[in-house]
N, C-alpha and C positions, 0 to 999 in steps of 0.2 A: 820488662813489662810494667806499664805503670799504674797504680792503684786503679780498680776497675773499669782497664781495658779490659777488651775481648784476648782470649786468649787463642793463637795463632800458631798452625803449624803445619808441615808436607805430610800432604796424607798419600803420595808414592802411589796415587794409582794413576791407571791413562785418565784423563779427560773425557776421551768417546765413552765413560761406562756412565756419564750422568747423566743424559736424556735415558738410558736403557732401566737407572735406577727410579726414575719419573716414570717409567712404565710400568714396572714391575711391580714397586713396593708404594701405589698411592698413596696409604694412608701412614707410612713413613715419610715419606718424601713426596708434599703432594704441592710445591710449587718449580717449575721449573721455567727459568729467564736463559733463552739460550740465543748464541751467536750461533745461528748454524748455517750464516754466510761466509765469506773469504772476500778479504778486504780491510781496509782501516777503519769500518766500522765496527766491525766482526773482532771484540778484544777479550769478553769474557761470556763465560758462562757461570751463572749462578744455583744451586741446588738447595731447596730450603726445607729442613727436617720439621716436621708438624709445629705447627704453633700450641705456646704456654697460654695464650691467652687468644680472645678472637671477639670481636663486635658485627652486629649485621643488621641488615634493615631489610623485612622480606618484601613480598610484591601486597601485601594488605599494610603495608607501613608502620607494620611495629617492629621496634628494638628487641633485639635478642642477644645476647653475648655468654662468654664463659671464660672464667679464669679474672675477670673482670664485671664491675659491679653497673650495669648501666643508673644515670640519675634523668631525670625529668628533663626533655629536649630534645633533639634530633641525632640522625645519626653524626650529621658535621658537628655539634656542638660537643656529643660526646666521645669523640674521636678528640677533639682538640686539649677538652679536658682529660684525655688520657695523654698524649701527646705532653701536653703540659706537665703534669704529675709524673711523669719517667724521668728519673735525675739525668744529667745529658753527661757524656764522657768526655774525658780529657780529650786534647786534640792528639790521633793516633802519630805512630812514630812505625821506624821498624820497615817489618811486612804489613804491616796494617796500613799506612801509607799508601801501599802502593797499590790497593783492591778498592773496588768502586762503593760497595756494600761492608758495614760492619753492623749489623745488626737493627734491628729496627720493624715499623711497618710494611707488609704489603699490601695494598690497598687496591680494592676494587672498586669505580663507580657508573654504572649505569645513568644508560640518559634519563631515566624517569626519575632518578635523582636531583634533577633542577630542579624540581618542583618543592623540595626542601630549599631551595635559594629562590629562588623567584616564584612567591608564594601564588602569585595571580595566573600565574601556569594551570588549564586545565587539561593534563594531559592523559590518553588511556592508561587502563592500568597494564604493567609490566606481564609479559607472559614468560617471564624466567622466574623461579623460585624467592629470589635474592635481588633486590634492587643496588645494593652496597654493601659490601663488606671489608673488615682490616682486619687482618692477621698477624698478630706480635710474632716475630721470627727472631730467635736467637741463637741457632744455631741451623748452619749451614756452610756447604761448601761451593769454592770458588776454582774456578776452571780459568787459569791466562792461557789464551790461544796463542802469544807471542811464544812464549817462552815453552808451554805444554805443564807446567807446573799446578798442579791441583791442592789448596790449602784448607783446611779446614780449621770453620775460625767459631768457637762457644762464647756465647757471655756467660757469666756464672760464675760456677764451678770446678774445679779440675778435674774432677770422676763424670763431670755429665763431658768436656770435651773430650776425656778420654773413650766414653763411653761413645760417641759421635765415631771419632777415629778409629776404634776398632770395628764398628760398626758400616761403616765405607769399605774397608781395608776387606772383612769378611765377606758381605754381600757383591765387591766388585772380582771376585776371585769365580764367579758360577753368571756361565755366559748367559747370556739375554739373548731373546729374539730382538731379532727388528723390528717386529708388526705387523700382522698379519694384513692382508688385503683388505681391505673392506666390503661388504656386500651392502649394498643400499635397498631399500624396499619399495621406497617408493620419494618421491621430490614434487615438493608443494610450491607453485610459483606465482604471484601475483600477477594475475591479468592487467596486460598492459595497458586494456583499457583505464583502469583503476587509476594507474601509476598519468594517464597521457591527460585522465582529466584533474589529476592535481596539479599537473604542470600548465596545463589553464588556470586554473582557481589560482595560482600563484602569481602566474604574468596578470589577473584582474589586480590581486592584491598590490603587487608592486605599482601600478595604474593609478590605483587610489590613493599610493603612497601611506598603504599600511606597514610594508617593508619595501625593505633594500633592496634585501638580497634573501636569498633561500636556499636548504640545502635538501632535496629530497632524494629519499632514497625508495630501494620497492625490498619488501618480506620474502626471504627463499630458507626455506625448508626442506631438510630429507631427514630420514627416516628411516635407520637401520636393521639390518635382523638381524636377530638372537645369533650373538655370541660376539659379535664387533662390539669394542672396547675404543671410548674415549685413545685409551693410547693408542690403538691401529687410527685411528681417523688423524690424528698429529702426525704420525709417523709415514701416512702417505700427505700429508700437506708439506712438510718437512722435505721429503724426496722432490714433490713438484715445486718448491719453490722455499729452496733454502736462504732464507730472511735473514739480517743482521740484529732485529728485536722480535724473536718470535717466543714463545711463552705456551708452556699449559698448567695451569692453573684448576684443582681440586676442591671441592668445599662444601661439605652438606649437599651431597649428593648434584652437586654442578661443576659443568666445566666448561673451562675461557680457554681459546685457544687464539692464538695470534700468528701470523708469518708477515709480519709489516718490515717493508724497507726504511721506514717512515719515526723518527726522534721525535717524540712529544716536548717532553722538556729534559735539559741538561742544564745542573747547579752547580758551579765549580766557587765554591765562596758565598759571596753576593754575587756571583754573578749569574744568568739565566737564557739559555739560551733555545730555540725552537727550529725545528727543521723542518718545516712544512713541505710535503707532495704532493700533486696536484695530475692526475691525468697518468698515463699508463699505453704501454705497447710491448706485446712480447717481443723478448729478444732474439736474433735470427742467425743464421748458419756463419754471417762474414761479418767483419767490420764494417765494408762498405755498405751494405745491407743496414747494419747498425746503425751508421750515421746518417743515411736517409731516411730512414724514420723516425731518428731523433729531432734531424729537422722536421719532418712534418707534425712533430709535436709539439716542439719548439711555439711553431707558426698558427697552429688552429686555436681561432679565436674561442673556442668555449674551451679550449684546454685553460689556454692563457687566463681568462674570465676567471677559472675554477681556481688557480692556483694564484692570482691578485686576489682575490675573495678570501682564501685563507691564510693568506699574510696577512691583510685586512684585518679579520677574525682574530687571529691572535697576536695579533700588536694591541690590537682596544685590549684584547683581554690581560697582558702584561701591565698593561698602562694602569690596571686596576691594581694592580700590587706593589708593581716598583714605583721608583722614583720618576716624580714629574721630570721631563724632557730628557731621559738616560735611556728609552728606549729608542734603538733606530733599527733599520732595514737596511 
C-alpha cells in the first residue's frame, strides 16, 4: 500500500446484504449507489458509512456545513474550495485499481441550484428542504457484481478500517427484511390543464424566438401512512424496475431515490463520456413484441425530437468544459 492510499480489503460477505444494510441502519450507512440491474452496465455496487464531513445549501439559500468550515460564497464556490484543499492521492495500484470509487464526494444537486450559476434565473423557491448538498465519504464498501467480491476500502487509519470491517462483517450476519409494502394516503397530480397551457406558453415562446427548445415537466406527489419508511418505498421501486444506476441517498432528514437506466457522466482519465435516454416503452412477454415497439420508438418523431434535444443539451454542455473541437457524437 502506498503512502496515503486508501486502505483495501475482502470483507467476505454476500453482496445482496448491502441495499438490506441501506435499509436498516440509515444513519450508519446512509448513501447507497446500487447496480440492481443485470447486464454490462450492472458492474458495482457501492455502500457509504456516514460522512466526516458534509456542506449544504437549504431551500432559503443559506450554507450550512459540519466537519468543515464554510467561507463567504456559494455553495459551488465552497465545495470547490474544499475540493481544492483535500490533498489528492497517489495514483492507486493493487485492488484499488480495479474499483470505480476510492473515497471522496457525494454530491447532490438540485435544479433550483442554477440559479447559483445563472444569476439572472428567477426561479421558485425549492419545496425540498436541501437545494445541494456534498458529503465527504471515506469509508465505504464496494460490491463487484462480476466476480460477487465485496471490499471494504477506509481512508485514514487502520482501527477506523478495521472498525468498518468488523462492522459489515457483524451487522451482515442478522437477516433484513426486504421492505415492507408500502401504503400510500393519498397522491397529488398536476392538473393537466396546468401542464397543457404551458406547453402553449412555450410553442408562443419558441415563435418569438425566446427559446429553442424546452423541457417541461408536471409535479406528482404521494403521500404515505404512518409507518412506510423511505426504505420500503426503494425497495418496491427496486422490485419494479431493477435499474443499472439506481441510489438512495439519506441527509438531514431527506431522501433521493433514483432507478435510472440512464449514465449522466463517466470519467475515465481525461476522458468524459455521457449516455443520454430519451423516450420510453415497457418491456413485453416476447422478443418479437420487444422489437416492434422498439421500432416504434425508434420511429415517433417526439421520441426522436426528445432524445436529438438531449444530445444537443449535453454536447453544448461539455463543450463548456472540455477541449475546443474534442467533443463528438
Amino acid at each position: 500500500m502506498k503512502p496515503g492510499e486508501p486502505r483495501i480489503s475482502e470483507a467476505g460477505i454476500p453482496g445482496e446484504f448491502l441495499p438490506s444494510l441501506a435499509a436498516s441502519h440509515p444513519d450508519r450507512y446512509p448513501v447507497l449507489l446500487e447496480s440492481a440491474a443485470q447486464g454490462s452496465l450492472a458492474r458495482y455496487t457501492i455502500l457509504c458509512a456516514a460522512p466526516r464531513a458534509a456542506l449544504w445549501l437549504d431551500a432559503a439559500g443559506k450554507i450550512g456545513a459540519f466537519g468543515v468550515t464554510p467561507r463567504d460564497g456559494g455553495f459551488f464556490e465552497n465545495l470547490d474550495a474544499w475540493t481544492r484543499a483535500t490533498p489528492k492521492p497517489a495514483p492507486p495500484g493493487g485492488l484499488l485499481a480495479q474499483i470505480p470509487f476510492r473515497g471522496g464526494w457525494i454530491v447532490y444537486v438540485g435544479y433550483e441550484a442554477a440559479a447559483e450559476i445563472e444569476r439572472h434565473l428567477k426561479l421558485p423557491p425549492s419545496k425540498s428542504p436541501l437545494t445541494a448538498f456534498a458529503l465527504r465519504i471515506e469509508h465505504f464498501a464496494v460490491h463487484e457484481l462480476e466476480t460477487g467480491r465485496v471490499f471494504a476500502v477506509s481512508e485514514g487509519s487502520d482501527s477506523a478500517h478495521d472498525a468498518l470491517l468488523a462492522d459489515l462483517v457483524s451487522r451482515a450476519r442478522v437477516s433484513q427484511p426486504d421492505g415492507a409494502p408500502i401504503a400510500v394516503e393519498w397522491i397529488e397530480e398536476e392538473a393537466p390543464e396546468l401542464f397543457l397551457d404551458r406547453v402553449r406558453r412555450v410553442q408562443e415562446h419558441i415563435a418569438a424566438g425566446d427559446v429553442y427548445q424546452a423541457n417541461l415537466s408536471r409535479a406528482w406527489r404521494l403521500h404515505l401512512r404512518p409507518g412506510s419508511t423511505p426504505a420500503d418505498v426503494y425497495a418496491a421501486l427496486r422490485r419494479a424496475n431493477p435499474a443499472p444506476f439506481a441510489a438512495s441517498v439519506q441527509f438531514r432528514g431527506m431522501t433521493i431515490l433514483s432507478s435510472s437506466p440512464e449514465r449522466l457522466l463517466r470519467i475515465q482519465g481525461h476522458d468524459i463520456s455521457t449516455r443520454p435516454i430519451a423516450g420510453t416503452r415497457p418491456r413485453l412477454a416476447s422478443r418479437e413484441r420487444d422489437e416492434r415497439v422498439n421500432a416504434e420508438l425508434v420511429a415517433h418523431p417526439k421520441e426522436r425530437a426528445e432524445h436529438v434535444m438531449l444530445i444537443d443539451l449535453e454536447r453544448n454542455d461539455l463543450g463548456r468544459v472540455c477541449e475546443a473541437g474534442s467533443v463528438s457524437v
